[in-house]
gemmi code that builds the backbone of each chain (N, CA, C; Angstrom):
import gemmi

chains = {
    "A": [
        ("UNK", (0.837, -1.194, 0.000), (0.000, 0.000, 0.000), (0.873, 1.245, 0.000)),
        ("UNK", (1.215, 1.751, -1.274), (1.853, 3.539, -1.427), (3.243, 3.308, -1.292)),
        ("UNK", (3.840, 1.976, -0.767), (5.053, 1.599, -0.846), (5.931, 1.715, 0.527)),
        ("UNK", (4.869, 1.598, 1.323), (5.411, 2.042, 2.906), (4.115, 1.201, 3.851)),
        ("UNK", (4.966, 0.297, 4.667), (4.477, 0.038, 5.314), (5.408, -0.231, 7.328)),
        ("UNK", (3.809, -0.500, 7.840), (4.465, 0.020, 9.464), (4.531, -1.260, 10.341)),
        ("UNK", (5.061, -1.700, 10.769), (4.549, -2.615, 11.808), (5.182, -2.632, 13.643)),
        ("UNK", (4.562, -3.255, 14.475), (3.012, -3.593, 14.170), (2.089, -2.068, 14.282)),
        ("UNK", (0.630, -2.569, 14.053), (-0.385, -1.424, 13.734), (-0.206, -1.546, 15.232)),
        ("UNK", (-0.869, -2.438, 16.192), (-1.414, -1.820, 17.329), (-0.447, -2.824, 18.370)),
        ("UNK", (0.112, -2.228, 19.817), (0.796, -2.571, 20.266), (0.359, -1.811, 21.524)),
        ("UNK", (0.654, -3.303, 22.867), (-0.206, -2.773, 24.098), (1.359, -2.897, 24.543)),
        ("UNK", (1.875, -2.631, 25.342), (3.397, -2.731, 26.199), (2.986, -2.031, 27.738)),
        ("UNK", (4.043, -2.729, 28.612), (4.325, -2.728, 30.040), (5.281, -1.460, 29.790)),
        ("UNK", (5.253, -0.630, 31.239), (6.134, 0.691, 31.254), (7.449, 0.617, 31.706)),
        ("UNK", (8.418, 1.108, 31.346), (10.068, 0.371, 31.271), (10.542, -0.657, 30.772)),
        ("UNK", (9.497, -1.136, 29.169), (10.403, -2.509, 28.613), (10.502, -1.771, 27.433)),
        ("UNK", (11.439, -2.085, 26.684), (11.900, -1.043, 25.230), (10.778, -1.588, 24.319)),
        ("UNK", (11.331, -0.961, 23.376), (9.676, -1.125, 21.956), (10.448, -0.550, 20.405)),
        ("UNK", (10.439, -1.479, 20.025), (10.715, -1.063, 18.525), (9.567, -1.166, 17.686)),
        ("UNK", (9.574, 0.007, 17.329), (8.436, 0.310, 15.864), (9.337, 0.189, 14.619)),
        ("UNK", (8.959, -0.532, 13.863), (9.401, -0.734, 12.210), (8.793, 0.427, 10.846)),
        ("UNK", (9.866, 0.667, 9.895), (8.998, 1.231, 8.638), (9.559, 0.772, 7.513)),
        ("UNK", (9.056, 0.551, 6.616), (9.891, -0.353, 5.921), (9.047, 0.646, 4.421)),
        ("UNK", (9.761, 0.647, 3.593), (8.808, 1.387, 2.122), (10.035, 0.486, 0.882)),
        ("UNK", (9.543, 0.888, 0.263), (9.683, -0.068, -0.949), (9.799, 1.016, -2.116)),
        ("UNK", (10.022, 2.130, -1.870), (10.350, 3.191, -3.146), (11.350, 3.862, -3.346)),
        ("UNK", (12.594, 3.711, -2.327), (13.872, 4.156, -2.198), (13.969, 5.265, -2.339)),
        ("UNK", (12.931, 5.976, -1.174), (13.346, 7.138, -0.963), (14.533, 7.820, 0.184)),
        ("UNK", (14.994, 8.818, -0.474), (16.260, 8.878, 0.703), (15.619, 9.552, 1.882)),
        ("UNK", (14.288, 10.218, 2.079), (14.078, 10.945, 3.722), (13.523, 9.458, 4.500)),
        ("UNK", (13.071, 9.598, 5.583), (12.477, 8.977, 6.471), (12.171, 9.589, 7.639)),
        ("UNK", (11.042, 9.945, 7.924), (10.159, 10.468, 9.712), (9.991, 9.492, 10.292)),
        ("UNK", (9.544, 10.248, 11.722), (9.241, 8.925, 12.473), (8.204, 10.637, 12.928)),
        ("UNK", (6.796, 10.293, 13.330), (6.109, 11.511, 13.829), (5.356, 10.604, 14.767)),
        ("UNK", (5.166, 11.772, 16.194), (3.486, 10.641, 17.167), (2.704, 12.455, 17.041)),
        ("UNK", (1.340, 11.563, 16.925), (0.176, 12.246, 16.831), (-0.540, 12.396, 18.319)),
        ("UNK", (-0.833, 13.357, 18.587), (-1.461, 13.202, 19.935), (-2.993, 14.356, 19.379)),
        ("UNK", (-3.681, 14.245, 20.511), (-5.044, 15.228, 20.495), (-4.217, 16.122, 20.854)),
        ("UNK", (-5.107, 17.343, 20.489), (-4.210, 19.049, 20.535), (-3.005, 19.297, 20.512)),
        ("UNK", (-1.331, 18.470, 19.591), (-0.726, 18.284, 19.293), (-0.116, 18.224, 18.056)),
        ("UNK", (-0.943, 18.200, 16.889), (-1.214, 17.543, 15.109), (0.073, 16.870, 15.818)),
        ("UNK", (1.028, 16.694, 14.078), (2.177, 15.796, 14.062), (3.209, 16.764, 14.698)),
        ("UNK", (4.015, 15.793, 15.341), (5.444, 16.075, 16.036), (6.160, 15.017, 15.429)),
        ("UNK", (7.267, 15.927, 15.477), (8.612, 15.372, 14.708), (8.931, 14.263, 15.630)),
        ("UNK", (9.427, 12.942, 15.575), (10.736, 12.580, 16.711), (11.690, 12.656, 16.436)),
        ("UNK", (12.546, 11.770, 15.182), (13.353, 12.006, 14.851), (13.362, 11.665, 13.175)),
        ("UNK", (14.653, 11.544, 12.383), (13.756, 11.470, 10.783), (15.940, 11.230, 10.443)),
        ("UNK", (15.679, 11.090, 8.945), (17.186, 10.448, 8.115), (16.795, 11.008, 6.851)),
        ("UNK", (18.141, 11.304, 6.603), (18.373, 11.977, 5.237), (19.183, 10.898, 4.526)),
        ("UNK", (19.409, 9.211, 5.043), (20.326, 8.877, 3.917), (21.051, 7.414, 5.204)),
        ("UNK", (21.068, 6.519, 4.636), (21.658, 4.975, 5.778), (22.694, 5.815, 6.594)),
        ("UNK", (22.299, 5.325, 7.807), (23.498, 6.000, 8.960), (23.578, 7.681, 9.334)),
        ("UNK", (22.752, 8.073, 8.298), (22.255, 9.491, 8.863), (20.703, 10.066, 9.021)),
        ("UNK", (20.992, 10.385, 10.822), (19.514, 10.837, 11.365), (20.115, 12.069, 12.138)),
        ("UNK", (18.986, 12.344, 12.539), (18.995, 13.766, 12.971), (17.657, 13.473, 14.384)),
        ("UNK", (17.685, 14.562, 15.128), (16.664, 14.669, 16.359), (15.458, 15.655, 15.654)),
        ("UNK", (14.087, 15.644, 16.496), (13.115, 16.216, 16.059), (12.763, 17.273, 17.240)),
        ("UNK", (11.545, 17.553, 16.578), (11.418, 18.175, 18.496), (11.336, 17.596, 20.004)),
        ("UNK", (10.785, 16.079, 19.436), (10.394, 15.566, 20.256), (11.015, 14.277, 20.652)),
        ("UNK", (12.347, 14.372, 21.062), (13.436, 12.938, 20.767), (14.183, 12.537, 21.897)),
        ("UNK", (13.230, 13.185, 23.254), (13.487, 12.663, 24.376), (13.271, 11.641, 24.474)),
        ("UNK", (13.804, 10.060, 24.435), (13.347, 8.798, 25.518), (12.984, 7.982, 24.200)),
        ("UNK", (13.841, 8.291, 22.768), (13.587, 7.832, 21.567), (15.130, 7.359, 20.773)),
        ("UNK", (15.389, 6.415, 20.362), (16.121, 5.893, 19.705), (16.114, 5.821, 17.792)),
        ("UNK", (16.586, 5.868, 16.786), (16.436, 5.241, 15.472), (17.620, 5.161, 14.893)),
        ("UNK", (17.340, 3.690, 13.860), (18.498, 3.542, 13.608), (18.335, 3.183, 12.012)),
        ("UNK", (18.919, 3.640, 10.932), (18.474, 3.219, 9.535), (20.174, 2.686, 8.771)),
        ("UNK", (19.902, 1.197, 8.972), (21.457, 0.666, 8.300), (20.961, 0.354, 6.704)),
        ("UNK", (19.363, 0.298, 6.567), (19.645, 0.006, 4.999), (18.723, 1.106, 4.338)),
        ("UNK", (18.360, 1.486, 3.628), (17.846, 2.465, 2.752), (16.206, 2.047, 3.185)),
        ("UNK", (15.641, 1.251, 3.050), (14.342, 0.646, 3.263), (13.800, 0.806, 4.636)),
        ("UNK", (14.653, 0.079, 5.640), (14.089, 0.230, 6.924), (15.019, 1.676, 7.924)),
        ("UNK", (13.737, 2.141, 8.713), (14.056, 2.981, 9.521), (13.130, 2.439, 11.320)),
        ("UNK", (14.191, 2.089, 11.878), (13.581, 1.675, 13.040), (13.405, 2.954, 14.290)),
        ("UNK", (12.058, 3.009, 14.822), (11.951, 3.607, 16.153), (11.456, 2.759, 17.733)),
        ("UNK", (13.029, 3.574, 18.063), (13.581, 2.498, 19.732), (12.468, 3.510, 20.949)),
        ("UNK", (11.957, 3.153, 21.908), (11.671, 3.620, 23.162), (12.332, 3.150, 23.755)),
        ("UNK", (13.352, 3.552, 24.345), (14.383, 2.691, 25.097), (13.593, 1.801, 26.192)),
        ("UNK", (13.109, 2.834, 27.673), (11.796, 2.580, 28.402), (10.777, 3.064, 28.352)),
        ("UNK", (10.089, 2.523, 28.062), (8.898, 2.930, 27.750), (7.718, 3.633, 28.968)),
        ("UNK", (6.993, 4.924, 28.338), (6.614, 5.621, 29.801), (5.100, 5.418, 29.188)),
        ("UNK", (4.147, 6.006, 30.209), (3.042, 6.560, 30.109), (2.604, 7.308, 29.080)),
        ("UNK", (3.959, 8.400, 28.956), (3.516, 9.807, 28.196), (4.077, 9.588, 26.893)),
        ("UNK", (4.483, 8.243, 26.336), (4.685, 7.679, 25.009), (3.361, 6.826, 24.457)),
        ("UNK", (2.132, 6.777, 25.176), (1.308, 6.199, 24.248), (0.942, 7.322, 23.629)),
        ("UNK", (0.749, 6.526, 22.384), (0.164, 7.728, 21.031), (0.171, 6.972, 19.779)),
        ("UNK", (-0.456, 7.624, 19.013), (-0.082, 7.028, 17.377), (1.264, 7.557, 16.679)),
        ("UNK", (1.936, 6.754, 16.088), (2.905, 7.003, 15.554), (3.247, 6.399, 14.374)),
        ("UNK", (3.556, 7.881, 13.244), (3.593, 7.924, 11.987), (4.570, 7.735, 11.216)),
        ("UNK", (5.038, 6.883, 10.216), (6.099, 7.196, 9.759), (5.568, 7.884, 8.352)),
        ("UNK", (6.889, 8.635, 7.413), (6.939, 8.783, 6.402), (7.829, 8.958, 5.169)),
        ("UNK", (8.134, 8.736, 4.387), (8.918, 9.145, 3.482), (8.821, 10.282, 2.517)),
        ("UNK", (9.820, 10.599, 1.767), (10.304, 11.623, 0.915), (10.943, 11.249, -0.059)),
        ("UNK", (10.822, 11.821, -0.896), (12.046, 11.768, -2.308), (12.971, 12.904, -2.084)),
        ("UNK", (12.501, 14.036, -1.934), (12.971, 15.047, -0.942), (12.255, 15.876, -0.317)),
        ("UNK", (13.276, 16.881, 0.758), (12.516, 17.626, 1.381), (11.273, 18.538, 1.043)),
        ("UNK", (11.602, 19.177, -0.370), (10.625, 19.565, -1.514), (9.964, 18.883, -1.865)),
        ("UNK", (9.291, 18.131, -1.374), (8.452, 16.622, -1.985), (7.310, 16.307, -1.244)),
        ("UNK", (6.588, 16.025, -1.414), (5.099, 15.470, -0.598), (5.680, 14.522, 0.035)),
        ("UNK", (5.271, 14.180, 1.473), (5.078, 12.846, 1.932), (4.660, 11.672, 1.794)),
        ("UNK", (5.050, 10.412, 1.577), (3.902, 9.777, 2.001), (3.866, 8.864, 3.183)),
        ("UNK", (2.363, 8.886, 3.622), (2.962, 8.718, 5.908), (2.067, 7.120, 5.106)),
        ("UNK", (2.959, 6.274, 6.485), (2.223, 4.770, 6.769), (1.282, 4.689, 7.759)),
        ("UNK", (0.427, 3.923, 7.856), (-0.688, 3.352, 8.006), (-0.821, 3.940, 9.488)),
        ("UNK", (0.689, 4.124, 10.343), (0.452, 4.504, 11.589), (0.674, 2.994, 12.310)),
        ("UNK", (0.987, 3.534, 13.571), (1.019, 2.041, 14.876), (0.474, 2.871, 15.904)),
        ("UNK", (-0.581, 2.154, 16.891), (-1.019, 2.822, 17.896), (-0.483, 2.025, 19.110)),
        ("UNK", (0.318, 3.034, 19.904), (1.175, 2.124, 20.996), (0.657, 2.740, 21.822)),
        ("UNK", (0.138, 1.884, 23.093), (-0.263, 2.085, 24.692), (0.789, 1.420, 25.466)),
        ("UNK", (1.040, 2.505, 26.342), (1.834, 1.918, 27.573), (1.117, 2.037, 28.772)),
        ("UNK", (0.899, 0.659, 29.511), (0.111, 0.955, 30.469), (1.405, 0.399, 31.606)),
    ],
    "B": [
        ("UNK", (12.517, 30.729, 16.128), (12.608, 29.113, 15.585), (11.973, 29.207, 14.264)),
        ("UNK", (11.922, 27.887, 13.814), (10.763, 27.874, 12.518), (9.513, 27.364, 13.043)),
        ("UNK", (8.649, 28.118, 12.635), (7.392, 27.975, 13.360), (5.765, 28.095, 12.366)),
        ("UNK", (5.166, 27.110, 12.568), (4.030, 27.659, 11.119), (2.455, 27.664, 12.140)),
        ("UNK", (1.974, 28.853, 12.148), (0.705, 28.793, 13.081), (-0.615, 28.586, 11.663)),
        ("UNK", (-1.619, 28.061, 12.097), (-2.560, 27.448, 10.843), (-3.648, 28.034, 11.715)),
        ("UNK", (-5.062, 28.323, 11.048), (-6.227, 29.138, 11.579), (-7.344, 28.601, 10.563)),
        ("UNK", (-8.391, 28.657, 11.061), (-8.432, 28.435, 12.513), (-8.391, 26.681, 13.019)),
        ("UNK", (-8.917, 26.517, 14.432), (-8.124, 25.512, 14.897), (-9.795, 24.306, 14.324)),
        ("UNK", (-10.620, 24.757, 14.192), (-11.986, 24.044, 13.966), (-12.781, 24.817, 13.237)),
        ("UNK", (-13.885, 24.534, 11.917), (-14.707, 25.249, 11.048), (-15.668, 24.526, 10.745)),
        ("UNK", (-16.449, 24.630, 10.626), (-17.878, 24.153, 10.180), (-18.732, 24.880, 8.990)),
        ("UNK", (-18.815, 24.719, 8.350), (-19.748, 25.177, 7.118), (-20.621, 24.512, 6.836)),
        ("UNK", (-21.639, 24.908, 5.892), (-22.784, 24.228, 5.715), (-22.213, 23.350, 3.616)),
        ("UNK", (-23.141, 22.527, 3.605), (-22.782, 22.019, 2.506), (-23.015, 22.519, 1.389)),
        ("UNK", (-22.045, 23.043, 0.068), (-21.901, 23.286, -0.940), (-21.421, 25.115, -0.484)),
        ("UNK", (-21.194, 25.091, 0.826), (-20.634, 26.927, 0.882), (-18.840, 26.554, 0.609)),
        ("UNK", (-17.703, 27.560, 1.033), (-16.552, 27.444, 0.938), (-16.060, 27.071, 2.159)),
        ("UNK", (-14.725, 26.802, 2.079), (-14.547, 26.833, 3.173), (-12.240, 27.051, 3.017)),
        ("UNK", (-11.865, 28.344, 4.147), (-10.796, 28.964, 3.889), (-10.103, 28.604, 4.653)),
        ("UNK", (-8.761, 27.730, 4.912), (-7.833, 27.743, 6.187), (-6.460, 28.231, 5.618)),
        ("UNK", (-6.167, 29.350, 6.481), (-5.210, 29.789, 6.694), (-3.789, 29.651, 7.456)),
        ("UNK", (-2.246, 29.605, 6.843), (-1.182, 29.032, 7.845), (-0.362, 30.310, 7.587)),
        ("UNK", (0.359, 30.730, 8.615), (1.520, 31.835, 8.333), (3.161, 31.324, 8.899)),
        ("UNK", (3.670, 31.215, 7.837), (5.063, 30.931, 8.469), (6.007, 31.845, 8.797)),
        ("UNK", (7.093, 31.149, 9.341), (8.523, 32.072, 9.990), (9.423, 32.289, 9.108)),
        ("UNK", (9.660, 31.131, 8.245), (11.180, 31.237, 7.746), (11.165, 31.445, 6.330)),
        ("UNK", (11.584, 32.528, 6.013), (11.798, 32.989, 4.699), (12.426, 32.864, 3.723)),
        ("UNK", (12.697, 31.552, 4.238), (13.280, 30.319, 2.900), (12.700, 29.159, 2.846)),
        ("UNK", (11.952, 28.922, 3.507), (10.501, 28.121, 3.019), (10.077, 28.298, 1.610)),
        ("UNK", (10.548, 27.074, 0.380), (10.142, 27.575, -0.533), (8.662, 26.182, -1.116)),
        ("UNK", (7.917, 25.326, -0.283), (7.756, 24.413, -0.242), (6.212, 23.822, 0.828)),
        ("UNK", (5.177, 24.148, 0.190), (3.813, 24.505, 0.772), (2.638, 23.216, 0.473)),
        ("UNK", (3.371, 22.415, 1.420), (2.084, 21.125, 1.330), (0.729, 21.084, 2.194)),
        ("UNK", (-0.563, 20.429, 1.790), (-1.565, 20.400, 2.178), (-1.469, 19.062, 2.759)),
        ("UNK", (-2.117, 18.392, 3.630), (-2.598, 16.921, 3.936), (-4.254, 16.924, 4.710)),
        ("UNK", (-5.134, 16.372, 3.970), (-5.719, 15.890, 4.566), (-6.123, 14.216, 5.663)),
        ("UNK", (-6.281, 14.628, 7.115), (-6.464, 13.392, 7.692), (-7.881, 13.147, 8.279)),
        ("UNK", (-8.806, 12.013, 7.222), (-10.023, 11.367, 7.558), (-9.632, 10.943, 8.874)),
        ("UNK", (-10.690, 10.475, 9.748), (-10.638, 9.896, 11.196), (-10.154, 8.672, 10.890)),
        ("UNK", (-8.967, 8.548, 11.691), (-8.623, 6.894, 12.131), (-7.590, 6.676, 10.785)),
        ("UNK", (-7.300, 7.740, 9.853), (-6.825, 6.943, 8.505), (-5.058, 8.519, 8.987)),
        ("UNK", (-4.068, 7.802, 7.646), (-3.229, 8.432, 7.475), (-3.413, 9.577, 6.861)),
        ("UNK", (-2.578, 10.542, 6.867), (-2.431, 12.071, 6.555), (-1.661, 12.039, 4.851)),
        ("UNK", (-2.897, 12.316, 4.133), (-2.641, 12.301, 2.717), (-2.416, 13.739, 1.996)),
        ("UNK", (-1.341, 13.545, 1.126), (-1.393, 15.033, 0.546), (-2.367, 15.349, -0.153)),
        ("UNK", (-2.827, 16.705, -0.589), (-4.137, 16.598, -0.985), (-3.423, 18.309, -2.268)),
        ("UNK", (-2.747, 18.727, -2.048), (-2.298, 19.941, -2.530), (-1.137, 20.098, -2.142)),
        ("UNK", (0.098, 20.693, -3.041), (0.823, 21.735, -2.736), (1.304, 22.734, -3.107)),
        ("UNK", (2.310, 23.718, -3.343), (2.552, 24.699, -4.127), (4.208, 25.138, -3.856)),
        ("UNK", (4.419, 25.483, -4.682), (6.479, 25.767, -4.658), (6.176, 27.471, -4.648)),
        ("UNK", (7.061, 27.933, -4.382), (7.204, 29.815, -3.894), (7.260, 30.003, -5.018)),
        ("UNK", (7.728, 29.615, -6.315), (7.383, 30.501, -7.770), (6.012, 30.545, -8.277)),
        ("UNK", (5.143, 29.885, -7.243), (3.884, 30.148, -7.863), (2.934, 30.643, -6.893)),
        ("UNK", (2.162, 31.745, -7.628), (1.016, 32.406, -6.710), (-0.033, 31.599, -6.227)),
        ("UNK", (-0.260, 30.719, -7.182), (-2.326, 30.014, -7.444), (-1.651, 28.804, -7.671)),
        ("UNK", (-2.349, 27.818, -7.231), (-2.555, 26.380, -7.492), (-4.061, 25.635, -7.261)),
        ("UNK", (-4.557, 25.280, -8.552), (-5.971, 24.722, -8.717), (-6.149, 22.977, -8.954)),
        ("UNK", (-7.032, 22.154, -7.868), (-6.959, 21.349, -8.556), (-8.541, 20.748, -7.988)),
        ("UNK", (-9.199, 21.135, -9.332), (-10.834, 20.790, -8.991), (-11.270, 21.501, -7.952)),
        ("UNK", (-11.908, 21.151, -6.877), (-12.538, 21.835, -6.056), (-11.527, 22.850, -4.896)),
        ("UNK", (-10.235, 21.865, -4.958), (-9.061, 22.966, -3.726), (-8.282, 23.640, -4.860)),
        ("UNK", (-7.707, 24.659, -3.408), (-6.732, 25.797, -4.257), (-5.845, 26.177, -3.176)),
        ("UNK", (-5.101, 26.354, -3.199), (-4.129, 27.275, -2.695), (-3.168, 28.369, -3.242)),
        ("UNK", (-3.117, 29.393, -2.261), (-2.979, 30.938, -2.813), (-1.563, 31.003, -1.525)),
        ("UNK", (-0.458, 31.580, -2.036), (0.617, 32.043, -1.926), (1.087, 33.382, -1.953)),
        ("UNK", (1.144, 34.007, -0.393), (1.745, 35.293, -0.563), (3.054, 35.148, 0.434)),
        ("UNK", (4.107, 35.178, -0.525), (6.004, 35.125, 0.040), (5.919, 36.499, 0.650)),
        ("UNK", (5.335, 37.378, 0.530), (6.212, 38.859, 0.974), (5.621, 38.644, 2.684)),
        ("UNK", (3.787, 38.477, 2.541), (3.461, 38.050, 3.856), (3.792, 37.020, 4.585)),
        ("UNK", (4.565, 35.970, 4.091), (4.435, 34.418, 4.263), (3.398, 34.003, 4.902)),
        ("UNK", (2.430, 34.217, 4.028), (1.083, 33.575, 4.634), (0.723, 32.619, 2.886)),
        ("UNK", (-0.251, 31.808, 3.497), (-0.481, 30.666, 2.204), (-2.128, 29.869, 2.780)),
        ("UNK", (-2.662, 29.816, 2.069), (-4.485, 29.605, 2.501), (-4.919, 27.974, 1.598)),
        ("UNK", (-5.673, 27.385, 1.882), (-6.362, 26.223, 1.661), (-7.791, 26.675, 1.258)),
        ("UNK", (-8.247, 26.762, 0.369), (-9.457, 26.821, -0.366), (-10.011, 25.835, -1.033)),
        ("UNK", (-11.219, 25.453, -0.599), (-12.257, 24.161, -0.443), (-13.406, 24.746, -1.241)),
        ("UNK", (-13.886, 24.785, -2.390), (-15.200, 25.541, -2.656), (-16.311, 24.360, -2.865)),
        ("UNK", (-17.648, 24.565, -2.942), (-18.929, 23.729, -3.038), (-18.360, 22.075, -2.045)),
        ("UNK", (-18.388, 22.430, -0.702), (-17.628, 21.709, 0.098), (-18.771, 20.803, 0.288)),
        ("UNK", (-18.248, 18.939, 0.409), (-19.293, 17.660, 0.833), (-19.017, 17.079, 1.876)),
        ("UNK", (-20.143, 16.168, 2.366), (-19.711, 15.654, 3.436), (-18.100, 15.463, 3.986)),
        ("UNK", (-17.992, 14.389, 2.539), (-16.602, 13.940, 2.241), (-15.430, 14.757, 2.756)),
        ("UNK", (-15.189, 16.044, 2.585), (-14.383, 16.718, 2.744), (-14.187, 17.030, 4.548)),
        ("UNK", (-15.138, 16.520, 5.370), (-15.045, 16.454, 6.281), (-13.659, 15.820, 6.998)),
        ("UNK", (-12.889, 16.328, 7.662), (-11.689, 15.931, 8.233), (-10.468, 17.207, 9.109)),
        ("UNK", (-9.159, 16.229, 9.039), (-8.219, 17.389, 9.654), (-7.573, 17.473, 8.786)),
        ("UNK", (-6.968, 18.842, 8.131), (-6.007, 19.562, 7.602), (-4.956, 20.253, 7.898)),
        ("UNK", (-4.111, 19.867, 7.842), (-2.668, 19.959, 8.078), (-1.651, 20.602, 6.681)),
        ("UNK", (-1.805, 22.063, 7.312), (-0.384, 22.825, 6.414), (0.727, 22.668, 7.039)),
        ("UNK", (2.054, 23.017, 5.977), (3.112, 22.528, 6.421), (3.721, 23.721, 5.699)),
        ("UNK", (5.146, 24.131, 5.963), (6.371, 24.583, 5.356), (7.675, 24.056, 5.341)),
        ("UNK", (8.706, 23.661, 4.290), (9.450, 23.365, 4.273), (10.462, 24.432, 5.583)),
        ("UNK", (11.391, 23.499, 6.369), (11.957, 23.900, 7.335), (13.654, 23.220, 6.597)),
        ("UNK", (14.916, 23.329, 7.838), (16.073, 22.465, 7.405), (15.512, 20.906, 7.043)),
        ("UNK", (15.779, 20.368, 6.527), (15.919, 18.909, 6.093), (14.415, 18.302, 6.064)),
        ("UNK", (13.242, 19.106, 7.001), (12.158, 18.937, 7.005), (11.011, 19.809, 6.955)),
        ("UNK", (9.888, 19.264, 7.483), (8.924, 20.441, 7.158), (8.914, 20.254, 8.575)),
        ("UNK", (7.456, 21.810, 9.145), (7.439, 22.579, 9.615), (5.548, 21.994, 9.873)),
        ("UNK", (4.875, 21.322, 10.616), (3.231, 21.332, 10.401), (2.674, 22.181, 10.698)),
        ("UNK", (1.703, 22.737, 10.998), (0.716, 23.340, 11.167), (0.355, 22.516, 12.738)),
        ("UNK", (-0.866, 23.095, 13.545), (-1.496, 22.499, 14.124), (-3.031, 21.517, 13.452)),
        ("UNK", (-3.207, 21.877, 12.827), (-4.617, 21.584, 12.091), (-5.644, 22.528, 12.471)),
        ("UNK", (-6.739, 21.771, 11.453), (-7.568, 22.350, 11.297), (-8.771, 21.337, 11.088)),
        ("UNK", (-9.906, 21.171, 12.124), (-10.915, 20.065, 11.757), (-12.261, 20.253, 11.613)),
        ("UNK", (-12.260, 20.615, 10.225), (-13.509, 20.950, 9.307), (-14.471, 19.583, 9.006)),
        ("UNK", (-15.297, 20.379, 9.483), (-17.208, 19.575, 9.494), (-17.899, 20.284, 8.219)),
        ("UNK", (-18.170, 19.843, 7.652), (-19.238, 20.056, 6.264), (-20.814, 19.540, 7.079)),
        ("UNK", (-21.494, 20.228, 7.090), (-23.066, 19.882, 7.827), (-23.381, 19.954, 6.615)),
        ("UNK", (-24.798, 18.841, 6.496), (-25.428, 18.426, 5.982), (-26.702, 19.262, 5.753)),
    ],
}
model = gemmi.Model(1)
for chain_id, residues in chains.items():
    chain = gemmi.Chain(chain_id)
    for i, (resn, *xyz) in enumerate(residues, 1):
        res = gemmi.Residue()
        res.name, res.seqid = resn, gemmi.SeqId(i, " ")
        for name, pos in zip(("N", "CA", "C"), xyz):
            atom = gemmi.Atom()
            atom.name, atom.element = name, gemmi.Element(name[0])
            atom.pos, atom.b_iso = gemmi.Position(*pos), 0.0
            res.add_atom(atom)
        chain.add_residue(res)
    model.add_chain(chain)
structure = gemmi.Structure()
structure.add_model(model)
structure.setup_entities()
């Protein structure tokens, strides 16, 4: 679907065990986001890559990990996982920064 | 900072009137003006955008209008349907990324 996909969609987790979210796209684009959506929030950055082995921080990249070794996948780490990390979380790609997005399906992670 | 404020934050119109959302940005090298619409529960799709060499961008029922000197840039919805019901999200190109908006979550009444 659009050449980007997320996994998993929905994910319940315990508070202080790490959590990797996956994105995987299939169009070899060089950007990659990682965004969480909250109510009265729209999208926030976490962190995002311009290219394998290069990422950068977002606004929001406290208590967040990513790591992109191949062009395709871009992984997002919660090291421990809190309370104030449940949310939906978006990934997306680019061809470039001048370029439309296109976001995946989303994963909705609860930490209880 | 780079910063993009979007207006208003909720709109309601009645069906087949217009409907206008407005974003004003910071950084004056923003050359790079995407739209997304997000249905409930679904992903944030582009729906429009526009590059700084151009004033007007039309496509069927949306438009967007571009003023660089103000850096302000508007979302225009005309003979608006249910359908169009959702959140809208402007953006500006920022360093390496864009810049969102807060949204905007327009109701089309019936």
């Amino acid at each position: 679907d659009a050449g980007i996909t997320q996994s998993p969609r929905h994910k319940v987790t315990e508070t202080g065990t790490p959590v990797t979210l996956r994105c995987h796209q299939t169009e070899n684009h060089r950007y990659m986001y990682w965004y969480r959506q909250d109510p009265g929030h729209g999208l926030r950055l976490i962190h995002y890559s311009y290219g394998v082995k290069d990422t950068d921080k977002g606004e929001v990249s406290d208590g967040y990990s990513v790591s992109r070794s191949k062009t395709e996948d871009f992984l997002l780490t919660l090291e421990s996982a809190t309370s104030s990390q449940t949310s939906v979380y978006f990934c997306a790609i680019s061809e470039d920064r001048t370029y439309g997005y296109t976001f995946g399906s989303g994963t909705r992670l609860t930490v209880v | 900072g780079e910063n993009v404020e979007q207006h208003p934050s909720t709109l309601s119109v009645q069906e087949g009137d217009s409907a206008v959302i407005k974003c004003t940005y910071s950084d004056s090298a923003s050359n790079y003006f995407p739209w997304y619409k997000q249905e409930l529960g679904k992903r944030p799709q582009l729906i429009i955008d526009i590059r700084s060499n151009v004033g007007e961008k039309k496509d069927q029922r949306i438009a967007v209008t571009l003023n660089k000197t103000a850096k302000h840039f508007s979302l225009h919805i005309t003979e608006t349907q249910p359908e169009d019901s959702a959140v809208y999200f402007c953006a500006a190109t920022g360093t390496y990324k864009y810049i969102f908006g807060t949204g905007t979550r327009l109701k089309v009444l019936a």
